[in-house]
C-alpha positions in Angstrom: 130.0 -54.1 117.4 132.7 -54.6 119.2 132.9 -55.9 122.9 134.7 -53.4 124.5 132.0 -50.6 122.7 129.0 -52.8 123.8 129.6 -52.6 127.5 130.3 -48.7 127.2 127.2 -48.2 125.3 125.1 -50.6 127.8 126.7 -48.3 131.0 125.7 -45.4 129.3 122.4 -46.7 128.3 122.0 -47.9 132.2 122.9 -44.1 133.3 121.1 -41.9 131.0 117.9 -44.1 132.0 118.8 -43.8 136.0 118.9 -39.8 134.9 115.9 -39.7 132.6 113.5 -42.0 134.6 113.0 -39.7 137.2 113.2 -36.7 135.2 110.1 -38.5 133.0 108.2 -39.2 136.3 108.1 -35.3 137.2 107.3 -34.6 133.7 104.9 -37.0 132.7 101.3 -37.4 133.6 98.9 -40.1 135.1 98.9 -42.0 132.0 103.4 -42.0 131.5 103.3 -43.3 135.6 100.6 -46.3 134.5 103.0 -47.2 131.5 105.9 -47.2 133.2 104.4 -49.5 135.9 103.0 -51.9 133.5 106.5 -52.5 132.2 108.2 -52.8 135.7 105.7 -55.7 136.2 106.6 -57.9 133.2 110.0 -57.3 134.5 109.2 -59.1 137.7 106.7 -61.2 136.4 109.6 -62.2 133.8 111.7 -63.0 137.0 109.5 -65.3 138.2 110.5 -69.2 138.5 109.2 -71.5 135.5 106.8 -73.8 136.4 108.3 -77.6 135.0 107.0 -80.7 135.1 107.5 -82.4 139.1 108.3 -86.3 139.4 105.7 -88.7 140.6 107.2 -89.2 143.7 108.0 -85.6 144.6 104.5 -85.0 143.6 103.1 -86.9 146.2 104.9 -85.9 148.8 103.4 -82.5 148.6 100.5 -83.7 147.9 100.8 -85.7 151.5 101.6 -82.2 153.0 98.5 -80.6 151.5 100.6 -77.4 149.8 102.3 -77.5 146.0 105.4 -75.5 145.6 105.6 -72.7 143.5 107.5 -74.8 140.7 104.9 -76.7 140.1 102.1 -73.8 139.9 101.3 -73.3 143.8 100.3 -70.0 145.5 102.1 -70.9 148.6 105.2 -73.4 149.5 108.5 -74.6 148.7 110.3 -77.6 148.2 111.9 -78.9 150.5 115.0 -80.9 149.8 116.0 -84.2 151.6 118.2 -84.3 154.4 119.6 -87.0 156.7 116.6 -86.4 159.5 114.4 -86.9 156.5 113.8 -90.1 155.0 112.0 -90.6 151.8 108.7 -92.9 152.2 107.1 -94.4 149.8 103.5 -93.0 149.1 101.2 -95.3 151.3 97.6 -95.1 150.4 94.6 -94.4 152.8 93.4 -97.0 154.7 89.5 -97.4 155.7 89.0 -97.5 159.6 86.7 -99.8 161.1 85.0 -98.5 163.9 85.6 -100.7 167.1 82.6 -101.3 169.3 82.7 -100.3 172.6 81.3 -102.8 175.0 80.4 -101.1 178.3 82.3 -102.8 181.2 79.3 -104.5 183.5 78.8 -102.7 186.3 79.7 -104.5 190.1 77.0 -105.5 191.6 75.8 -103.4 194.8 77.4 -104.5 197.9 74.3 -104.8 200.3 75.6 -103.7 204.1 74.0 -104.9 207.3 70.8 -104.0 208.7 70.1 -100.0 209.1 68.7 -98.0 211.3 67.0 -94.9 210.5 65.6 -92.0 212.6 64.1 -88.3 212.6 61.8 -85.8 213.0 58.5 -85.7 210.9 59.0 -81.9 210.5 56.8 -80.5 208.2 56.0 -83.8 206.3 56.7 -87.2 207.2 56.9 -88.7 203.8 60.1 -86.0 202.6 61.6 -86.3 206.1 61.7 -89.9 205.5 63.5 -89.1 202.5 66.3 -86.4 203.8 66.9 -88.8 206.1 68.1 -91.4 204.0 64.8 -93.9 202.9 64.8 -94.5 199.2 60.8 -94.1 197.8 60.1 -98.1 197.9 61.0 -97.8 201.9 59.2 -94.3 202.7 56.4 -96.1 201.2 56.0 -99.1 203.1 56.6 -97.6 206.4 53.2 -95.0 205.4 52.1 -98.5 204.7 52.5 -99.7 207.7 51.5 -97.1 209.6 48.5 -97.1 208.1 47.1 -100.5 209.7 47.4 -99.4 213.1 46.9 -95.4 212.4 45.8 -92.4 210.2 49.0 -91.1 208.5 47.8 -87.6 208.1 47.2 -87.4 211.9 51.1 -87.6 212.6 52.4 -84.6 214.1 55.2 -82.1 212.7 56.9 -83.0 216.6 56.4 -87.0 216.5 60.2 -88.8 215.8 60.0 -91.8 213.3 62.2 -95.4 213.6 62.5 -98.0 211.1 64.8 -100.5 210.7 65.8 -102.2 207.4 67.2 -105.4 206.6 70.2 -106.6 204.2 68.4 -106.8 201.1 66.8 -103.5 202.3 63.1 -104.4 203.6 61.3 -102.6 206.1 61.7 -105.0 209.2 60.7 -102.5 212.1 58.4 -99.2 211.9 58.0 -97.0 215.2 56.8 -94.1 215.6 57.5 -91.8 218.8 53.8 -89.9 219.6 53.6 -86.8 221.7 50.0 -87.2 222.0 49.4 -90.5 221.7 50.5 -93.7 222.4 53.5 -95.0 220.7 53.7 -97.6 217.6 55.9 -100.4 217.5 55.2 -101.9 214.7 57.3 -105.2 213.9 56.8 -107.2 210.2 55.9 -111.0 211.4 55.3 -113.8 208.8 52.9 -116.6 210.3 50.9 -119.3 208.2 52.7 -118.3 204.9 51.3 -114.3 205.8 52.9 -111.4 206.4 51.5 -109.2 208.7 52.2 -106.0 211.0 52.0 -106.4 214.8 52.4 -103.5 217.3 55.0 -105.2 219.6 53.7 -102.4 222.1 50.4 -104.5 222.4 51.2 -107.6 221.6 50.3 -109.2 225.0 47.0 -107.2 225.1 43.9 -108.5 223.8 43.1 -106.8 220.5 39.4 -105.4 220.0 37.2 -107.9 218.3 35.2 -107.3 215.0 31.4 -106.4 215.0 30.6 -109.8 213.9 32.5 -113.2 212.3 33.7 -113.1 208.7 32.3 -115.6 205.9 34.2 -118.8 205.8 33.9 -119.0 202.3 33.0 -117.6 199.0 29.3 -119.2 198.4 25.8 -119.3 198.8 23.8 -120.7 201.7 22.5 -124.0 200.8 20.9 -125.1 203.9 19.9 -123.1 207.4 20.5 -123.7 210.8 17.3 -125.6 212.5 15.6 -128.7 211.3 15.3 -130.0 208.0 14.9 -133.4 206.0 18.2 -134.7 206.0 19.4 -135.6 202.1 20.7 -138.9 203.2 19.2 -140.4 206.1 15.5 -139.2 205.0 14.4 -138.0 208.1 13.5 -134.8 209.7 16.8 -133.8 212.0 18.0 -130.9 213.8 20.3 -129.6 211.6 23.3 -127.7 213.9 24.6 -125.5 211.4 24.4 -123.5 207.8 25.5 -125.4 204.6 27.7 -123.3 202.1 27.4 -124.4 198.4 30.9 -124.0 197.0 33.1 -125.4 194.2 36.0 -128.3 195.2 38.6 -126.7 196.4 37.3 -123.2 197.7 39.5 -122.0 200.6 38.3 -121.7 203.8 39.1 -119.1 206.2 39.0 -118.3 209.9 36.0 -116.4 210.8 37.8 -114.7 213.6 40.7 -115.0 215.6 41.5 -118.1 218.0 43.2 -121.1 218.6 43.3 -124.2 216.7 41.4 -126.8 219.2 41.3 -129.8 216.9 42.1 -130.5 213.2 41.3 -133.8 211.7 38.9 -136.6 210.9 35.6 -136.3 212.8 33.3 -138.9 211.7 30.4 -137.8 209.6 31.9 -134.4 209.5 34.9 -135.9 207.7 38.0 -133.5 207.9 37.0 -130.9 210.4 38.9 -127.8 212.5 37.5 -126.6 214.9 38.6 -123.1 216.3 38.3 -121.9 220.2 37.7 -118.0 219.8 37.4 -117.7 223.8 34.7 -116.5 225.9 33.2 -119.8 225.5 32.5 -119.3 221.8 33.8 -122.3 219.1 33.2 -122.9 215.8 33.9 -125.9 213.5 34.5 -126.6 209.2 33.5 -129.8 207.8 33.7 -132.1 205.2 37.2 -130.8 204.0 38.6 -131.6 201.1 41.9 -130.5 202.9 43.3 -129.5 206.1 45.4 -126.1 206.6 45.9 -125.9 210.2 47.6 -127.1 212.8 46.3 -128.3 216.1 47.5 -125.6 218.9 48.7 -123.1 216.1 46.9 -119.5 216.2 45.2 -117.7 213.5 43.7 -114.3 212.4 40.6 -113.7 211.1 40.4 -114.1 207.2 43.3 -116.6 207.3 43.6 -120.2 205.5 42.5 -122.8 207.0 41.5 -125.2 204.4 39.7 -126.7 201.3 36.1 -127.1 200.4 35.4 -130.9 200.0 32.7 -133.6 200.0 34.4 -135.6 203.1 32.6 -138.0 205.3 28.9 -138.2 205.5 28.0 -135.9 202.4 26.4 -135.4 199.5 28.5 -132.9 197.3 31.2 -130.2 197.5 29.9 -127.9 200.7 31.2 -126.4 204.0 29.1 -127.0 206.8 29.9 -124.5 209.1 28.9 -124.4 213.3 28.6 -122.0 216.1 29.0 -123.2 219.9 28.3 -121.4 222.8 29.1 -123.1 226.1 29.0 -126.3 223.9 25.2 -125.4 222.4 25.0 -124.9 218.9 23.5 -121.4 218.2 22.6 -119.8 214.5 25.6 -118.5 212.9 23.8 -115.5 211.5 22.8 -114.4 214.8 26.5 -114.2 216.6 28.0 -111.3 217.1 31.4 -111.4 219.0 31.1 -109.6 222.3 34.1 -111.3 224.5 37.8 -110.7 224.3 39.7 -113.2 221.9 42.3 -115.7 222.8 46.3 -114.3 223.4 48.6 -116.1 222.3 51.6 -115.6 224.8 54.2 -117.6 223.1 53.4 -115.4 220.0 53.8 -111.9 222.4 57.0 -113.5 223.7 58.2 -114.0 220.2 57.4 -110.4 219.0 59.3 -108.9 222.3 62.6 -110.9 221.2 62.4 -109.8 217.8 61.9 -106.0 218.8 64.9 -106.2 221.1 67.0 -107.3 218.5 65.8 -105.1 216.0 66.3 -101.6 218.3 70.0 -103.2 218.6 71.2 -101.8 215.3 73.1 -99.4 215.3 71.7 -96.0 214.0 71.9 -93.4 211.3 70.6 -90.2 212.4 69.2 -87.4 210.0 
């Protein structure tokens, strides 16, 4: 056919199918419409770009972006062609990460501040009223500590005011406590003969009551009584001025009561003796130490070291042989019972009375 009749035939092919499409849609039925349809979709699915094989490189590069174009098959995409703000890379692999451990900068050490005063009411419980007002648990703890040697803690009232005082490391130093009803507690910590120990500064100069009767010297059993006896060495009856205590080498011995060093030394056939003055006339003595513990002059408390079981001077084996003198006469240790006031050491009250002045000095922290 010739060229010129071809493209009249294709325009009149075109227009009598513009006029008989529609014409054919209000004719024909459901199944003409589905027809027709299924043909205009091969059309546009005929329209559609092919899908060619993509370079390597190219390839990767979507790949990198995590969509594929439609040219190569996608469902979403494009490509995107190279310009001069985009620089072809080559394709880098990925690379394992190590994990670096985290080492957990050390902490500065606390700064410790100066001494600290802290005060308050007791409230409706002294232990939490400690605690609003600043005392961490170790310090709420020994102040009821404390209290408790000179008092009964549950007897404090909801009106009383408490004091305490710590020091740089944060150690109870000072515990008052300001009584409505009774007499107030000024309770200072003291460390004396390698013991530490809570003394009311308030009393200090006052004669402290005196126990119902003297305190063992030792751990042990009674070897030998006071009165006379065959003596082990000299074999012959003699007035024997004490009670023996059978106890191993070594065995501390303690103050029986309070007093006042007299004498501390060698003492003939008593070998290493001390001899305490507990006042009111009454003395007692420890011999044959292995060891002395006390100084001549010093003070101690009842219950407190003041030397070693030992077989010193005229003896026959480990033993304390312990004495009681009244007025100078020996009397049976089993019988005494402490009935005068004991011996106050002044220097000791002095010393307390400095040490609570200093201590009220610092500065407060109220609650």
């Amino acid at each position: 056919m010739p060229p010129d009749h071809a493209q009249a035939f294709r325009r009149r092919a075109t227009i009598s199918v513009a006029r008989t499409v529609p014409l054919a849609l209000r004719r024909a039925n459901w199944k003409s419409a589905g027809v027709l349809a299924l043909l205009c979709s091969g059309v546009a699915w005929a329209s559609l770009p092919r899908v060619g094989p993509m370079p390597a490189g190219e390839q990767r590069q979507w790949q990198a972006l995590g969509v594929a174009p439609l040219t190569s098959g996608g469902v979403t995409g494009m490509p995107m062609a190279p310009t001069d703000a985009v620089e072809a890379a080559d394709f880098v692999p990925r690379r394992a990460i190590t994990a670096k451990a985290t080492v957990a900068a050390p902490k500065p050490a606390p700064v410790l501040a100066g001494p600290l005063r802290i005060r308050g009411r007791v409230g409706d419980g002294l232990y939490w009223s400690l605690r609003a007002a600043g005392a961490s648990p170790p310090v709420a703890a020994q102040y009821l500590a404390a209290l408790a040697t000179e008092i009964d803690v549950g007897a404090v009232g909801p009106s009383d005011g408490f004091d305490m005082v710590l020091g740089r490391n944060r150690e109870l130093l000072y515990a008052g406590l300001d009584r409505v009803a009774e007499s107030d507690l000024q309770l200072v910590k003291w460390n004396a003969g390698g013991r530490t120990e809570w003394i009311d500064a308030a009393n200090a100069a006052r004669p402290a009551p005196v126990a119902d009767a003297m305190a063992w010297p030792v751990a042990g059993h009674i070897t030998s009584y006071f009165g006379n006896r065959y003596h082990p060495i000299l074999h012959f009856t003699r007035f024997h001025a004490g009670i023996d205590f059978g106890a191993s080498w070594g065995s501390p011995i303690v103050a029986a009561a309070d007093g006042q060093v007299a004498a501390a030394g060698w003492a003939g056939g008593y070998g290493r003796q001390v001899r305490l003055w507990h006042g009111g006339g009454l003395m007692t003595t420890y011999s044959h130490m292995s060891e002395i513990a006390a100084a001549p002059g010093s003070f101690v408390r009842r219950g407190q070291l003041i030397g070693y079981v030992g077989s010193s001077g005229l003896s026959t084996g480990p033993h304390l042989h312990y004495e009681v003198l009244k007025d100078g006469t020996p009397v049976n240790p089993l019988g005494v019972r402490f009935a005068s006031a004991p011996v106050v050491d002044t220097h000791l009250a002095d010393a307390i009375k400095a040490r609570l002045k200093a201590l009220l000095s610092v500065g407060a922290k109220r609650s």
